[in-house]
C-alpha positions in Angstrom: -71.5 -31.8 -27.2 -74.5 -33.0 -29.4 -72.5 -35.6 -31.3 -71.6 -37.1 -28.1 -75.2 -37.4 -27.1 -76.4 -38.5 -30.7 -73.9 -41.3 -30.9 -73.8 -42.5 -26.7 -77.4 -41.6 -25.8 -79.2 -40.9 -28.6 -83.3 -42.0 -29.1 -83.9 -45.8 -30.5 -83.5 -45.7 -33.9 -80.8 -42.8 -34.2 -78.4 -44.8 -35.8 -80.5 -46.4 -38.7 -81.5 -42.9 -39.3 -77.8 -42.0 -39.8 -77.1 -45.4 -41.5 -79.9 -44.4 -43.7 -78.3 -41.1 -44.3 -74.8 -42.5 -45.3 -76.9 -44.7 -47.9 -79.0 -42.3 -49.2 -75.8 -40.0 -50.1 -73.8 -43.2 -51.7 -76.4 -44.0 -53.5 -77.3 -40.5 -55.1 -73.3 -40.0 -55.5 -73.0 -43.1 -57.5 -76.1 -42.0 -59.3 -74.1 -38.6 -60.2 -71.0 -40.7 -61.5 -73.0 -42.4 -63.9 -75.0 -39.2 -65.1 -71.5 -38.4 -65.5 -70.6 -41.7 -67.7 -74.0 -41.1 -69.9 -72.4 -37.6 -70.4 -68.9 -39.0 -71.6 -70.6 -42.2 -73.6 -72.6 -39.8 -75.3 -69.9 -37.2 -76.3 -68.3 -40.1 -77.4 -71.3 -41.1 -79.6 -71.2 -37.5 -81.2 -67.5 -37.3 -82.0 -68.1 -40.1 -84.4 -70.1 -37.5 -86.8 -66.7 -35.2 -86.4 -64.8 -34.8 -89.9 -61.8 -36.6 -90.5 -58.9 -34.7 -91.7 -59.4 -34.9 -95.0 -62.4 -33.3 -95.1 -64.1 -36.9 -95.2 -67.6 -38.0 -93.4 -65.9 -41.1 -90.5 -68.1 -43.9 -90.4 -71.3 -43.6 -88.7 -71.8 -39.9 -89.3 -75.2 -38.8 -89.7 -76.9 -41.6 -88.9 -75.5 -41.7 -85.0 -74.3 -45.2 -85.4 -72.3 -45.0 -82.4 -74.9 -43.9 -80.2 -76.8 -46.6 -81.1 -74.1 -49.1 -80.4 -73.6 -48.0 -77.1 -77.5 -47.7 -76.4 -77.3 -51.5 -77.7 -75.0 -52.2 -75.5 -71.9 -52.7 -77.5 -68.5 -51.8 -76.8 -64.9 -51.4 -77.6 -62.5 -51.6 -74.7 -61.7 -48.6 -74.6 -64.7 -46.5 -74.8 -66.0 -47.2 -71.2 -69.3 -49.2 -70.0 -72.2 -49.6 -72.3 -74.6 -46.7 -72.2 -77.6 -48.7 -71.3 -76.1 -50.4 -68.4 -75.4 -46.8 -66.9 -78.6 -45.5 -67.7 -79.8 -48.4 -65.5 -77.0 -48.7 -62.8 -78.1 -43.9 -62.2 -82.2 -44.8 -62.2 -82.0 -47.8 -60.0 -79.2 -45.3 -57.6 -81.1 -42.5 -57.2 -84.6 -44.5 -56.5 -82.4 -46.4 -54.1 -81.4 -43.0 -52.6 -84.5 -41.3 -52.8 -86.1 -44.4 -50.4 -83.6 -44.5 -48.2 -83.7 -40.7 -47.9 -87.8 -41.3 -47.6 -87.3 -43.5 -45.0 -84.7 -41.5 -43.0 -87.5 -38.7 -43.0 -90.3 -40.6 -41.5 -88.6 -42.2 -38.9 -87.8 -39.3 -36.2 -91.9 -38.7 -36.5 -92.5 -42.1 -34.9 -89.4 -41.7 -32.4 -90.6 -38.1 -31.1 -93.7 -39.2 -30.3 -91.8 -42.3 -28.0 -89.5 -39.3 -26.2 -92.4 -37.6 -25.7 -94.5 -39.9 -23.7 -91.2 -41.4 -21.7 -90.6 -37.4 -21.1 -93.9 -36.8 -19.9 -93.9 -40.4 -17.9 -91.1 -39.0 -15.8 -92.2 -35.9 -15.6 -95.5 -36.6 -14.5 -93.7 -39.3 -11.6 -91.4 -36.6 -10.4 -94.2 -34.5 -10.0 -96.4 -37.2 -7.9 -93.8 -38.1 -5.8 -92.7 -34.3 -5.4 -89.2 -34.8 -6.6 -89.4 -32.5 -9.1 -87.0 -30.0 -8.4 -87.1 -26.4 -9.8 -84.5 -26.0 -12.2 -81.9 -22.8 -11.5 -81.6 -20.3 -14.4 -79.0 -21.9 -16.7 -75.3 -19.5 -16.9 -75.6 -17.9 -20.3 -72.2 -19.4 -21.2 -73.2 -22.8 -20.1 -76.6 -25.0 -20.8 -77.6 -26.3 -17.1 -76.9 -30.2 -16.8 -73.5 -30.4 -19.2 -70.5 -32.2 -18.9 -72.4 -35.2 -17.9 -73.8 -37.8 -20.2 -77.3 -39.3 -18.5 -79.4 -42.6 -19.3 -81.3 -43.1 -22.2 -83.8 -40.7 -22.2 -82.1 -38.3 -20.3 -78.8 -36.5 -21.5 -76.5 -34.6 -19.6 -77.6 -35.4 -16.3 -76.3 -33.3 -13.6 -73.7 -34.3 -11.2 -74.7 -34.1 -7.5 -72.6 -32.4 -4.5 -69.5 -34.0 -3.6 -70.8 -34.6 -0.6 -74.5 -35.6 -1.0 -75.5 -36.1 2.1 -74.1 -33.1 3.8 -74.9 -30.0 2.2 -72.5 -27.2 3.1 -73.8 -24.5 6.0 -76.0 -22.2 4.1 -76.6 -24.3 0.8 -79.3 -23.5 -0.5 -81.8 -26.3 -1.7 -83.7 -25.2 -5.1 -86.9 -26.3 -3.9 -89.8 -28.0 -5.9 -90.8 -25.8 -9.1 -94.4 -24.2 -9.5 -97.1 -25.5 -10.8 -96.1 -22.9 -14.5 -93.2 -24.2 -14.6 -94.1 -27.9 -14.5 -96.8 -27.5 -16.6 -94.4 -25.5 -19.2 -91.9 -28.0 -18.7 -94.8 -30.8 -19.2 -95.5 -29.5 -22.5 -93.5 -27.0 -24.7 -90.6 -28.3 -23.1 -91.1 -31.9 -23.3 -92.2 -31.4 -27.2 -89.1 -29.2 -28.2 -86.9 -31.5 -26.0 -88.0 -34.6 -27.8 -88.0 -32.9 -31.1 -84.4 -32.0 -30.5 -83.5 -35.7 -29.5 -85.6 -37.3 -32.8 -85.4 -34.7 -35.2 -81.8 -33.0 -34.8 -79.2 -35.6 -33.4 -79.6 -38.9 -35.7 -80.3 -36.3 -39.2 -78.0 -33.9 -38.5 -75.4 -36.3 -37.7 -75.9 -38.0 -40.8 -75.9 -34.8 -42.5 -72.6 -33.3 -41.8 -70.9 -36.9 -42.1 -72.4 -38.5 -45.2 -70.5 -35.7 -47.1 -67.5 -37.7 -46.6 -68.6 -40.4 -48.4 -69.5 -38.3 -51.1 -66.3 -36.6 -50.9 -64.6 -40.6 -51.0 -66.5 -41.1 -54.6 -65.1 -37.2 -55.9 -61.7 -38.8 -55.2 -62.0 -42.5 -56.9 -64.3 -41.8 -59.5 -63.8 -37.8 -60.5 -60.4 -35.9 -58.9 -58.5 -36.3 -56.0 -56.9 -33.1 -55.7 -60.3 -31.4 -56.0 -61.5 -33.1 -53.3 -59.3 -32.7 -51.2 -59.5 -28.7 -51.7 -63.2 -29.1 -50.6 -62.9 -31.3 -47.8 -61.5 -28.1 -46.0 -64.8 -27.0 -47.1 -67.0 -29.5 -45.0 -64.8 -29.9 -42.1 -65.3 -25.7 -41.2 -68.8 -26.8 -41.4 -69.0 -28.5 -37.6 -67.0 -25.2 -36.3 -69.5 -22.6 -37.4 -72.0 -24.8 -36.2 -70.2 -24.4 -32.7 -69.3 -20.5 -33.0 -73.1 -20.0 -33.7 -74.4 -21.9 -31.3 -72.4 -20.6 -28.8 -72.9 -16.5 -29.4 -77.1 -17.2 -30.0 -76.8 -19.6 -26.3 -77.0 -16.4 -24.1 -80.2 -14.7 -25.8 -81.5 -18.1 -26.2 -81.6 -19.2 -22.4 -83.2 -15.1 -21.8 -85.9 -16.3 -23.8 -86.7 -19.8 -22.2 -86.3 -17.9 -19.0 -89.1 -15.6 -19.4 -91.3 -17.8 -21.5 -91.3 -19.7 -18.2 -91.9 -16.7 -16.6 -94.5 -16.0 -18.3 -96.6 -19.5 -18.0 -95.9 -19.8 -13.9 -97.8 -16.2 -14.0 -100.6 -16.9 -16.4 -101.1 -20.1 -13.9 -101.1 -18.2 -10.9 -103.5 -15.8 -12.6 -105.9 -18.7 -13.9 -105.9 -20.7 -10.4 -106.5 -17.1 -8.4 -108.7 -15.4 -10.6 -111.7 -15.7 -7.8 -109.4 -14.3 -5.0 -108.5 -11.1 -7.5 -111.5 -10.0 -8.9 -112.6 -10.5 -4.7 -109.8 -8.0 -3.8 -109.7 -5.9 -7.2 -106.6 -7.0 -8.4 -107.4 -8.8 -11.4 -106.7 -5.9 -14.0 -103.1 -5.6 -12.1 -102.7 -9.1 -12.5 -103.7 -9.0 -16.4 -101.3 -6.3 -16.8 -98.2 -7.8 -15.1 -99.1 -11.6 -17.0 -99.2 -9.1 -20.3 -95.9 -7.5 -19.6 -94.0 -11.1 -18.4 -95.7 -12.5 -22.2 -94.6 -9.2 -23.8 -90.9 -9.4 -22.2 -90.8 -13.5 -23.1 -92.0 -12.1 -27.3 -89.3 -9.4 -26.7 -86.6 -12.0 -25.9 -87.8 -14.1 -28.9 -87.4 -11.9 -31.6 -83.8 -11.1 -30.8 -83.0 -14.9 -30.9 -85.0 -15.1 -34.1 -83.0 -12.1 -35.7 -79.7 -13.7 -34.3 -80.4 -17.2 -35.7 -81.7 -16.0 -38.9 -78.2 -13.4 -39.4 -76.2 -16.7 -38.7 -78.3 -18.5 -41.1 -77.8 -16.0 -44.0 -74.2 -15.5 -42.9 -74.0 -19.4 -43.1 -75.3 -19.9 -46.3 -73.5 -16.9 -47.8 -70.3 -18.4 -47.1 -71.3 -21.9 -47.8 -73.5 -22.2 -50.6 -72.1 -18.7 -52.4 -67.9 -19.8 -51.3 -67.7 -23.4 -51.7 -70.4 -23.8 -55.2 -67.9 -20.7 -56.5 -64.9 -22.9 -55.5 -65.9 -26.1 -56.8 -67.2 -24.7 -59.9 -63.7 -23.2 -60.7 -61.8 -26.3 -59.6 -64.4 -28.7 -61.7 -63.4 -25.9 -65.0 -59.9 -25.7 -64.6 -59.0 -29.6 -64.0 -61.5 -30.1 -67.2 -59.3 -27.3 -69.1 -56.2 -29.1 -68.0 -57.7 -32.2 -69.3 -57.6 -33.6 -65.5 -61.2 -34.8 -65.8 -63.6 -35.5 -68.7 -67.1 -33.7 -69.1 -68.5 -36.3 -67.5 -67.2 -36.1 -64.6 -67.5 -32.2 -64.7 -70.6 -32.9 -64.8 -71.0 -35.4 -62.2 -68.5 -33.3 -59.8 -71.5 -30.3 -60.2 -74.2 -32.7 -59.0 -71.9 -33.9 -56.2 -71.6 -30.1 -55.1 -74.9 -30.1 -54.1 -74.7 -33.1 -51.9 -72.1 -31.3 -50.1 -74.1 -28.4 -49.8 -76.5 -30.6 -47.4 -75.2 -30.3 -44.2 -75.5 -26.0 -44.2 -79.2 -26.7 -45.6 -79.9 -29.5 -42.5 -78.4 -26.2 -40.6 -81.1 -23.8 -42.0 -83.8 -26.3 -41.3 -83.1 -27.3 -38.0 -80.4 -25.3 -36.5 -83.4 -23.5 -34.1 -84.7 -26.9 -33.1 -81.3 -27.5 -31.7 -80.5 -24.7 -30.1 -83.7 -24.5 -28.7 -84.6 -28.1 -27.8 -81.2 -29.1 -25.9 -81.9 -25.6 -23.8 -85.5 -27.4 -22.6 -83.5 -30.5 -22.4 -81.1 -29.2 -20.4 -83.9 -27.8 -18.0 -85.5 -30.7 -18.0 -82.6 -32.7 -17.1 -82.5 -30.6 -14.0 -85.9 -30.6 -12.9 -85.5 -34.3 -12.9 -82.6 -34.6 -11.1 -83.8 -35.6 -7.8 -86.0 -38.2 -9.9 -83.5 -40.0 -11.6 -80.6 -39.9 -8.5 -83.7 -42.3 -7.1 -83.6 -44.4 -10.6 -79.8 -44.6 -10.1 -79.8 -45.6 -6.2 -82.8 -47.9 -7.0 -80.5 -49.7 -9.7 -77.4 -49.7 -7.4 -79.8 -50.6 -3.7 -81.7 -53.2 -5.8 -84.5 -51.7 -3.8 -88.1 -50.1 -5.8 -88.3 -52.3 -8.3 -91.1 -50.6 -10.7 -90.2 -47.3 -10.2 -90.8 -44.3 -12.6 -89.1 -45.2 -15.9 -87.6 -48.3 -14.9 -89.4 -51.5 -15.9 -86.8 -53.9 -14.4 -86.3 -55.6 -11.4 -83.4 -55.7 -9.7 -81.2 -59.0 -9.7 -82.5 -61.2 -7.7 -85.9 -59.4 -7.1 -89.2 -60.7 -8.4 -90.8 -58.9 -11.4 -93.3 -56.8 -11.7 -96.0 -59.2 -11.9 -94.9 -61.7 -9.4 -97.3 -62.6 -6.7 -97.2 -60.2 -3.8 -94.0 -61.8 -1.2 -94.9 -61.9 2.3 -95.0 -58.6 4.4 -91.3 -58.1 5.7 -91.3 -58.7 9.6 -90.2 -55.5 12.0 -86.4 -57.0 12.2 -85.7 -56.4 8.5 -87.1 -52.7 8.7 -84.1 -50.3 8.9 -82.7 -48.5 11.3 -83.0 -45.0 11.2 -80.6 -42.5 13.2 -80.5 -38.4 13.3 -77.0 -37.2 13.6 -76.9 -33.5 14.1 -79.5 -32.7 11.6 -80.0 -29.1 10.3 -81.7 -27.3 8.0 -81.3 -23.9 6.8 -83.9 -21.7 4.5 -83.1 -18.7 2.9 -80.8 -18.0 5.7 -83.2 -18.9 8.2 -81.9 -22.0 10.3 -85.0 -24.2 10.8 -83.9 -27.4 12.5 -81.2 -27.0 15.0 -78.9 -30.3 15.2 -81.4 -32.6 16.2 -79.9 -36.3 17.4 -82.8 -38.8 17.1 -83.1 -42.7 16.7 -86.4 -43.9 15.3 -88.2 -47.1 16.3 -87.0 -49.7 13.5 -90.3 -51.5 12.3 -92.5 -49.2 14.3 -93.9 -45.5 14.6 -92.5 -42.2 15.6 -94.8 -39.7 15.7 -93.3 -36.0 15.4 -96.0 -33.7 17.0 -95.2 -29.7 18.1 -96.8 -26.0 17.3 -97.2 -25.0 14.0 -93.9 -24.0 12.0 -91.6 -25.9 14.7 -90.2 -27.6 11.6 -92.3 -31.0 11.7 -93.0 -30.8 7.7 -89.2 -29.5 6.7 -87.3 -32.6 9.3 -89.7 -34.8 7.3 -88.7 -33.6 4.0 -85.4 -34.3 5.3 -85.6 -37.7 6.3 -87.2 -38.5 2.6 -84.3 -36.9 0.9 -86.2 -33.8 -0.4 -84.6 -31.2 1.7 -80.7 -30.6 1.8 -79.3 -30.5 5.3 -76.5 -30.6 7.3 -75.0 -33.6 9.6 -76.1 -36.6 8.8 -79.1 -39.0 8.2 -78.0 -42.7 8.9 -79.9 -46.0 7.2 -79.0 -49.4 9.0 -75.9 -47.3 11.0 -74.2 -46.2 7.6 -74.3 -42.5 6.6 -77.2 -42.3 4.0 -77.1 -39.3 1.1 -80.5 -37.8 -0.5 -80.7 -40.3 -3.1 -80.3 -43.3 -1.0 -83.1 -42.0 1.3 -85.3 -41.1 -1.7 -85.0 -44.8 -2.6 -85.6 -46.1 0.7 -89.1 -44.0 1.4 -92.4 -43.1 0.6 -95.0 -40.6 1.4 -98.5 -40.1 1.8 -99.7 -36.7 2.9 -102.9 -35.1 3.6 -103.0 -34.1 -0.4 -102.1 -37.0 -2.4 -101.4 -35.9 -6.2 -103.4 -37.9 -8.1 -103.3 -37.9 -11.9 -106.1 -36.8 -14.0 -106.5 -40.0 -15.5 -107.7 -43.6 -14.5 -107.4 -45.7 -11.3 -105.1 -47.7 -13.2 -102.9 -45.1 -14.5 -102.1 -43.8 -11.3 -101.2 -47.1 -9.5 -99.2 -47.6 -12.4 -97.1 -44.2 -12.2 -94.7 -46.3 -9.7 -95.0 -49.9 -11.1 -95.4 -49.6 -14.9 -95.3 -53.4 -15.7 -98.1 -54.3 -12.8 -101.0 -56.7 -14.3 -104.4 -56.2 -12.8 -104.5 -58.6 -10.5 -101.3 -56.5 -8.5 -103.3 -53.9 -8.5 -106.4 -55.9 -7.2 -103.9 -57.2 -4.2 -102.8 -53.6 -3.8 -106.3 -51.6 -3.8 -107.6 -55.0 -1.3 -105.2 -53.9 1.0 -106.1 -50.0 0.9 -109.8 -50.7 0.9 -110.7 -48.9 -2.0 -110.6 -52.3 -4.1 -114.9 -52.4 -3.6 -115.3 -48.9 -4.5 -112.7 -48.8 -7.7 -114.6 -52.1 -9.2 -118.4 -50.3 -8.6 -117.3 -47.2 -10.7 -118.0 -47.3 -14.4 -114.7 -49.2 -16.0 -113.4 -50.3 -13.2 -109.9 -50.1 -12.3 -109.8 -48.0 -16.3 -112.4 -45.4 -14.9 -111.4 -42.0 -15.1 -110.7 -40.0 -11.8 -111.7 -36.4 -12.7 -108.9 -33.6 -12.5 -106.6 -34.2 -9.5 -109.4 -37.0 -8.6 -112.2 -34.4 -8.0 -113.9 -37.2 -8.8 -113.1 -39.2 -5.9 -114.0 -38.0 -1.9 -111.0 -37.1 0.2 -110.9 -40.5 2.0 -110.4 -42.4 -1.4 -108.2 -40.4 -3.3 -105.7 -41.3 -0.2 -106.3 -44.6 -0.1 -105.8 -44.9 -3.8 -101.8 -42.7 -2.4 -102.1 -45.9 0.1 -102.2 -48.8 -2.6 -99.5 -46.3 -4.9 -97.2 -46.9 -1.2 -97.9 -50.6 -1.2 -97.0 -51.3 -4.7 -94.3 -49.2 -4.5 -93.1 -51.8 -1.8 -90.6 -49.1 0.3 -88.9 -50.2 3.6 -89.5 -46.7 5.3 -92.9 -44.7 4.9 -93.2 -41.2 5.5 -97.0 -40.0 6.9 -97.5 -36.1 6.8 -101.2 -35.7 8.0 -102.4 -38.4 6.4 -106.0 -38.7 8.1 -107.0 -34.8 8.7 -110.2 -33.5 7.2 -111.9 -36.9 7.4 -114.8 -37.7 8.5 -114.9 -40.3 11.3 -116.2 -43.5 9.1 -113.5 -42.8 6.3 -110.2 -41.9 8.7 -111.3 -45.5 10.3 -111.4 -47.2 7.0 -107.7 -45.2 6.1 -106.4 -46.0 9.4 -107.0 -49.8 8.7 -105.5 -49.1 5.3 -102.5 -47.1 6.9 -102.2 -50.2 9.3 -101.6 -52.6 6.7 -98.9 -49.9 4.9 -97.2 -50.1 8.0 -96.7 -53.8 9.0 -93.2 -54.3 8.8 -91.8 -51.0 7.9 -90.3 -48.3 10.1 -92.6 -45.3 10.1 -92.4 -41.8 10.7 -95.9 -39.5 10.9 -96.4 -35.8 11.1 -99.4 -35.2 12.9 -101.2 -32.4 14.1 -104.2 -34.5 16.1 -102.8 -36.1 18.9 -105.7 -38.6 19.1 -104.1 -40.2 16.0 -100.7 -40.4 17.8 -101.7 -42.3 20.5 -100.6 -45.6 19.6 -97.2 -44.5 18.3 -94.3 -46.5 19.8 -92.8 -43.5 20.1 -93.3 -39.5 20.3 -91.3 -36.6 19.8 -92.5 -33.2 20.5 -90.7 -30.5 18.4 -91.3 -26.8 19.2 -89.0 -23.8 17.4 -86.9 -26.5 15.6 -85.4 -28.3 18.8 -86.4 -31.6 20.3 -87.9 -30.6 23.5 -89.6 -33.8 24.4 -89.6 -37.6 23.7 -91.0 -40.7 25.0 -93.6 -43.3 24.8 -97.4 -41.8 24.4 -98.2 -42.7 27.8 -95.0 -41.0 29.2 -95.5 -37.9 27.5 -98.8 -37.9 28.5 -98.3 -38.1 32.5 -95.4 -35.6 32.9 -95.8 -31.4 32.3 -95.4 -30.4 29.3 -96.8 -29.3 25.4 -97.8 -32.8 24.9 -100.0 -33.2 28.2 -101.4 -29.6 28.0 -102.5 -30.2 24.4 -103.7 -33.2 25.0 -105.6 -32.5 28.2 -107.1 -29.3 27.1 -108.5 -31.8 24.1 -106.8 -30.0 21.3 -107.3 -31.4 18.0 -105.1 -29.5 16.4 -101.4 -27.7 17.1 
């Protein structure tokens, strides 16, 4: 439920743009009850021109003597407050009102622009760590992520399986999402997500409750039994809120559907336009992006013709209904004698207070409906992300993560000098227990049992496709399995072995910013000289100072602006800061030239002291030195030993080796 989120995890500053709310409607209600005093003082003034009953002129007729009394501020005690002081008390209310109403405006501007960049930060972590997972189409009935209330930031997070570490035989594991639908997600999403959070919750919520505080002065000030009638009014309000919300939800999650559709295509199209024109299958690529944008316009005009039927609908039976039923109510009490004409006239200018919230509705109601849709996909796409923020919080271990800027208890913050490299008896112990992995119905490891050398290197070596990449993603918590994974002899679920790993690969994803910005991606406090220690260590520290800026020099898209060698050593100082006990090495040195995979070997060396180490490699010459080997072939352990073992005794390792093949 919204007002759930709005008042548990709402944006910083939600509730002074509520509190402002609340004063900005007592402040114009009081303003109404003295328009309604100046109303009564002055029919007062009037009726002393009236005729007495003998045809005589009362005192003061003609020359408005009692007007000018009250204006003077004189009084009898039974004629009510001097005019002047109400005149006074309804200007000074409503410029009261009208600031704190300014006020209330202005401030979701400045907090949309803070969801947006802590969106994007995570986002754009998620997506450099690949833990980014691709969000499953949302059950019409039921926005993806509810039920669960997140951190701040983050709504509605997801719960996990109720057995995390063990997925069930066949569970399938959504995947990482393509590039469209990040980059969807990255902005449209992330911009109608945060304008849901800062421009719906905290005003709406201040909307549909400030009427009862308007409804509180109707009943002291003008009529009780009026007000009470339309408080029936207001409270329906909510509940139409929620009938409409739910019968738009369906055609609301078609749309956001195939407006992702539609972007993942027209990325694909973009990235491959060389490859089609080469085979001739541009125009047929044009034509389907044309009909996926033409299907995702399709699916927005009838959500646009729903919402706007339930605004009309709304504000048919709102504004039309309850101004009809107030008016009648404000007439008959006056005919009875109930209420004076001032306050007739104050109860009208309180109707359209009460009229706010079904206005707030018409103004916003699609920024809701739409924004806590891209919320909720968002909240699934980061799902894997912020299971590591939790276990990171729980383990104590990562401090400086993505979108967490504290350290753990007892850990040293983020710009403490760099702590001494941990020795190879505090490195964890890691244990395969009947791994397996299954892909769309496919089983790709087959119940491998495997102990890895604590504080040293297995090497995982086999054919291509024997499952060297997938038992990887595994072990880093990216890839659901079966049996178990165990961390220092206790059974270890995804998110405990995402917070206990990182990875460098062969392609490193390197943000299209500065040197800075990417070692900062996974330690968002770190001063410069942490980033010096870290870049020292990944031998890239020379290079990063020689560029023009420095450490704030821009890398080019994806670093094109950096050779291959650097832009992993910069993914090796990313690992160092990020200070993990376990690091995960697919390929890390292929495609190098001799000089650089020395200088990232060094690097790689110094990643490694102290930490247990597992590395996918497809050159055996850079397995050599492992401490221990494990050939994989058709996703079975056929083979295991020391290097030198391996090599001396039959089998794929010593043929591949001996035949000098670089690559498997």
């Amino acid at each position: 439920m919204w007002i759930r989120e709005a008042l548990v995890d709402g944006p910083a500053g939600t509730r002074a743009v509520v509190a402002l709310g609340w004063l900005r409607a007592a402040l114009l209600a009081v303003a109404a009850v003295a328009i309604g005093g100046i109303v009564d003082g002055l029919v007062r003034a009037a009726g002393a021109g009236v005729p007495t009953a003998d045809g005589g002129a009362p005192a003061g007729a003609g020359d408005w003597s009692g007007l000018a009394a009250l204006l003077g501020g004189a009084t009898d005690p039974h004629s009510g407050p001097p005019l002047a002081w109400l005149v006074a008390l309804a200007v000074a209310a409503a410029l009261g009102g009208a600031l704190a109403g300014g006020i209330a405006e202005a401030l979701p501007g400045r907090m949309q622009g803070r969801e947006e960049r802590a969106w994007r930060r995570r986002l754009l972590a998620g997506a450099l760590e690949g833990r980014l997972r691709a969000a499953a189409p949302a059950h019409p009935g039921r926005p993806a992520g509810a039920g669960r209330t997140g951190r701040s930031g983050g709504a509605g997070r997801p719960g996990g399986p109720a057995h995390p570490g063990a997925a069930h035989p066949g569970a399938a594991h959504p995947g990482p999402p393509a590039e469209g639908a990040v980059l969807d997600a990255a902005t449209s999403g992330v911009e109608k997500t945060a304008g849901y959070r800062a421009s719906f919750l905290g005003p709406t919520l201040g909307a549909f409750t400030a009427p009862l505080l308007v409804l509180a002065v109707w009943a002291l000030a003008i009529d009780a039994l009026s007000g009470l009638v339309l408080a029936a009014f207001v409270a329906l309000v909510p509940l139409v809120i929620v009938v409409a919300g739910r019968r738009l939800r369906r055609s609301n999650h078609e749309f956001r559907r195939r407006e992702t559709a539609a972007a993942n295509r027209y990325l694909e199209m973009l990235e491959g336009l060389g490859t089609l024109r080469v085979l001739g299958a541009a125009r047929r690529a044009s034509d389907e992006f044309a009909a996926s944008a033409r299907a995702a316009m399709a699916a927005l005009g009838r959500l646009l013709a729903r919402n706007q039927l339930m605004i009309v609908v709304n504000d048919a039976v709102f504004s039309i209904g309850m101004g009809a039923v107030a008016v009648a109510l404000v007439l008959r009490r006056l005919s009875d004698g109930a209420i004076s004409p001032g306050g007739a006239v104050a109860a009208v200018l309180l109707t359209v207070l009460l009229h706010e919230p079904i206005d707030r509705v018409g103004r916003t109601f699609y920024i809701g409906l739409g924004g806590r849709a891209r919320r909720d996909q968002l909240v699934a796409m980061l799902a894997d992300a912020d299971a590591d923020a939790d276990a990171d919080s729980d383990a104590g271990v990562g401090a400086g993560a993505p979108g967490s800027t504290a350290a753990a208890p007892g850990a040293p913050g983020p710009n403490a000098p760099r702590a001494a490299t941990p020795s190879p008896a505090s490195a964890p112990r890691l244990e395969l227990r009947g791994l397996a992995v299954d892909l769309d119905g496919t089983r790709i490891l087959h119940g491998l049992d495997l102990e890895l050398v604590a504080g040293g290197t297995t090497a995982i070596v086999g054919p291509s496709g024997a499952g060297k990449t997938t038992l990887l993603r595994a072990i880093g918590g990216l890839q659901a399995f079966e049996g178990e994974v165990r961390l220092d002899g206790e059974p270890a679920d995804p998110a405990r072995l995402r917070a206990a790993t990182t990875r460098v690969g062969q392609h490193p994803a390197i943000l299209s910013t500065t040197i800075a910005d990417n070692l900062r991606l996974v330690a968002p406090d770190a001063d410069e000289a942490r980033l010096r220690d870290a870049l020292a260590r990944a031998e890239l520290l020379d290079e990063a100072l020689a560029r023009p800026g420095g450490l704030e020099s821009d890398v080019g898209e994806a670093g094109a602006q950096l050779s291959g060698g650097q832009r992993r050593r910069l993914a090796i100082a990313r690992a160092l800061l990020r200070d993990r006990p376990v690091l995960l090495l697919d390929e890390p040195t292929a495609d190098l030239d001799r000089r650089t995979e020395t200088r990232v070997r060094r690097s790689l060396a110094r990643a490694a002291a102290g930490r247990t180490v597992v590395l996918v490699a497809h050159r055996l010459d850079t397995v050599l030195d492992a401490d221990l080997v494990v050939v994989l072939d058709g996703g079975r352990i056929v083979d295991r030993g020391a290097p030198a073992e391996l090599a001396a005794r039959s089998g794929w390792f010593a043929e591949a080796l001996g035949a000098g093949e670089v690559r498997a």
